[in-house]
C-alpha positions as CSV (number, residue, x, y, z in Angstrom):
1,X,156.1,17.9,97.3
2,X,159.4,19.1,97.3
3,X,161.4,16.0,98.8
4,X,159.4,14.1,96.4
5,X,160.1,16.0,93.4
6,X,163.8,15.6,94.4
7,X,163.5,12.2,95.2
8,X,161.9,11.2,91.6
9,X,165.0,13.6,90.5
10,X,162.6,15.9,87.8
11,X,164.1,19.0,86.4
12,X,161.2,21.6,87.2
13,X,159.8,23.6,83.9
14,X,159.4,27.8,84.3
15,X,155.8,26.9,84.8
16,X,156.6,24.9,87.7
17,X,159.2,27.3,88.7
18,X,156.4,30.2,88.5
19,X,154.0,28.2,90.4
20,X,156.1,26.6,93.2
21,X,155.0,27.3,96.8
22,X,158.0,27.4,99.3
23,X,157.4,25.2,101.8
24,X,159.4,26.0,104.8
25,X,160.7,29.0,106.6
26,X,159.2,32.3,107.3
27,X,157.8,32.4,103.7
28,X,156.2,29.3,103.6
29,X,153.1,29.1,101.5
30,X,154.2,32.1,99.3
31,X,154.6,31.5,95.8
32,X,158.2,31.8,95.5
33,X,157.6,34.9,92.9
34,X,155.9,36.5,95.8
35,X,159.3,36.1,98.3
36,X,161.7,38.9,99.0
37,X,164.5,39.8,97.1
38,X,166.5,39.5,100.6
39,X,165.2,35.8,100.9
40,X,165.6,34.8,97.2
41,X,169.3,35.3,97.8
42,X,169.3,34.1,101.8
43,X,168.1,30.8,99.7
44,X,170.6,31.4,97.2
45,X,173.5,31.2,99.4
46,X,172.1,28.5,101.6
47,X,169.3,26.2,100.5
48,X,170.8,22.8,99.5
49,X,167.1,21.5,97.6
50,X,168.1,21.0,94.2
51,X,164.7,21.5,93.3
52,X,164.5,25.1,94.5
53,X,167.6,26.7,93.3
54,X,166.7,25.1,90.0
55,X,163.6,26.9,90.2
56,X,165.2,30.2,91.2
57,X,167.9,30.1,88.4
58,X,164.6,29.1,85.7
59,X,163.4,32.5,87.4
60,X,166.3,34.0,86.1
61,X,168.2,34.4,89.8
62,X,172.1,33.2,88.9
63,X,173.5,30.4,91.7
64,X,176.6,32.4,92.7
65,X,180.0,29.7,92.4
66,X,182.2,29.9,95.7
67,X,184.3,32.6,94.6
68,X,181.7,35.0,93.7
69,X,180.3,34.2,97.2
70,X,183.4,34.9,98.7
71,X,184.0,38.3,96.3
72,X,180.5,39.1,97.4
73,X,181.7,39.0,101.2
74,X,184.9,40.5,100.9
75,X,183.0,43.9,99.3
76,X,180.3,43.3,101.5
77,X,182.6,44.0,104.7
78,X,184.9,46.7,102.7
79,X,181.1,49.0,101.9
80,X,180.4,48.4,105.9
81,X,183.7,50.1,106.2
82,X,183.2,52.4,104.2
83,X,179.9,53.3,105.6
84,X,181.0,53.4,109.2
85,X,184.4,55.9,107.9
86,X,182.5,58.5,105.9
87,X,179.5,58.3,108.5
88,X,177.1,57.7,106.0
89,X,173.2,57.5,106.6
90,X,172.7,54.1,105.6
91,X,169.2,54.3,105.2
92,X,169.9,56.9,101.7
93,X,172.5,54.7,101.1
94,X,170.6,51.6,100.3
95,X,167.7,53.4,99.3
96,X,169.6,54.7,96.5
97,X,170.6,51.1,95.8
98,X,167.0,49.8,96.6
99,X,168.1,47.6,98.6
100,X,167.6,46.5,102.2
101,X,171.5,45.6,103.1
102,X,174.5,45.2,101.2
103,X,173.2,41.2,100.8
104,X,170.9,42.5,98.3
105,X,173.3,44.5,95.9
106,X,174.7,43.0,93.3
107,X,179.0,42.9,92.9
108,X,178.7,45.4,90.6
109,X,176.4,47.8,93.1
110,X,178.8,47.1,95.3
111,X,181.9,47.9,93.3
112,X,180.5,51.4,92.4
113,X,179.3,52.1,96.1
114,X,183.4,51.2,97.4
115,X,183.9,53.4,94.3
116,X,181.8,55.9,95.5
117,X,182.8,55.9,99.1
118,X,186.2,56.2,98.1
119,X,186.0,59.4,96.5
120,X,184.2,61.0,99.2
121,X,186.6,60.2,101.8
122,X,189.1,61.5,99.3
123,X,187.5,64.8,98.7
124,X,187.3,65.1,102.7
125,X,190.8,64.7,102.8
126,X,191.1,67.7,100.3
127,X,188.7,70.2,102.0
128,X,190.6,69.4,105.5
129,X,194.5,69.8,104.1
């Protein structure tokens, strides 16, 4: 269905968007409402069906350009930093996010966790002087 909906080259509607069934991976069968956050943007960042990631951006999920995908990364690694510096549980931490991993948070969830992260080192450093 899906190499033949790319072959004939149609644009999907939101109704076909809300009623596509993924037909691959470890989600196959699911409606693609039903899937994961954390696999909505694992497709995201690597599917290359034209047919899906115009379904997921009619479901309102934004294809990220090369640079945001390499912003994403670069605060991606700096929070992992962060988290392994101020020893922080990491389980609170993306709970507070609700999030499973940093892959899930959004560059502005991000920004405010480095934020965040920042200021607690800093406030160590102030207790310890």
């Amino acid at each position: 269905d899906e190499v033949i909906n790319a072959m004939n080259n149609q644009e999907p509607t939101l109704e076909d968007a809300q009623k596509y069934v993924l037909t691959f991976g470890k989600h196959k069968d699911k409606l693609l409402t039903e899937v994961p956050k954390n696999y909505i943007y694992w497709l995201l960042g690597n599917s290359k069906d034209y047919y899906v990631l115009k379904c997921l951006d009619l479901l309102g999920y934004k294809i990220p350009t090369e640079e945001e995908q390499q912003e994403k990364l670069d605060l991606m690694q700096r929070v992992m930093e962060l988290l392994d510096e101020t020893e922080t549980n990491r389980e609170q931490f993306y709970k507070h996010y609700k999030a499973e991993s940093c892959n899930e948070m959004t560059i502005e969830q991000l920004i405010e966790a480095i934020e965040l992260l920042e200021r607690k080192i800093k406030y160590a450093q102030t207790i310890f002087q």
